[in-house]
N, C-alpha and C positions, 0 to 999 in steps of 0.2 A: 460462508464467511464473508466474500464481499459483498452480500446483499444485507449482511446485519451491520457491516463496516460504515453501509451508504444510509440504511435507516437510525443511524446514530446521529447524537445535534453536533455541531459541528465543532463546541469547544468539547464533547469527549470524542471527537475523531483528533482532534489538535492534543486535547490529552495526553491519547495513546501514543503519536508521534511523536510527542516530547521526550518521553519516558526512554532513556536509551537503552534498553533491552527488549524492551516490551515493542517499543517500534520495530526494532529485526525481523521480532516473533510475527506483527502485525504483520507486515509486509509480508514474508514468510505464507503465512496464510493465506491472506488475501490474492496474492499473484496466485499463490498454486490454484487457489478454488477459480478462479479464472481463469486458467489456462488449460484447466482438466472440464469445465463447461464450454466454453467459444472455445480452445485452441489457439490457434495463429500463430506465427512468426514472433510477433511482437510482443506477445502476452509470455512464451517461453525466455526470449532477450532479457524481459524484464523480471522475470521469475528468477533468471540466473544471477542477472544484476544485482535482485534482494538477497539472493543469500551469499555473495561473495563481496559483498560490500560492507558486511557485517554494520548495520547503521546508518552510512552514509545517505543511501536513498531515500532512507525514513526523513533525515531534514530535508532533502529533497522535497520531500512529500509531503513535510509538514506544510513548508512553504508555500506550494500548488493547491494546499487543502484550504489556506488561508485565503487563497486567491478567485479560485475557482470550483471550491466545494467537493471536489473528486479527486481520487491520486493521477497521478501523471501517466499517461495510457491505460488509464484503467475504465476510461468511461463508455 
């Protein structure tokens, strides 16, 4: 999931973060499938962060996606 996330153009990454459910979901996704290939600390922190923030992190991330083309430790 995060390697279909990162091969998408960049306004259907901004898209999917727009979307308030859909971005949960994204996130949701994408942290787990990252954190169940690399692991880490940090990829877990952030996994937990997506799913008890119900949203929050997705503008987060829309944000960083506009900035920087990747979500916020996810690269």
């Amino acid at each position: 999931m995060y390697n279909w996330f990162n091969k998408q153009g960049r306004l259907v990454q901004c898209i999917l973060l727009l979307i308030p459910f859909v971005n949960w979901l994204i996130e949701i996704l994408v942290r787990g499938d990252k954190f169940i290939k690399k692991g880490g600390v940090i990829n877990l922190l952030m996994l937990i962060l997506a799913v008890v923030s119900f949203g929050i992190l997705g503008w987060v991330d829309l944000v960083w996606c506009l900035l920087f083309n990747n979500l916020l430790f996810a690269a």
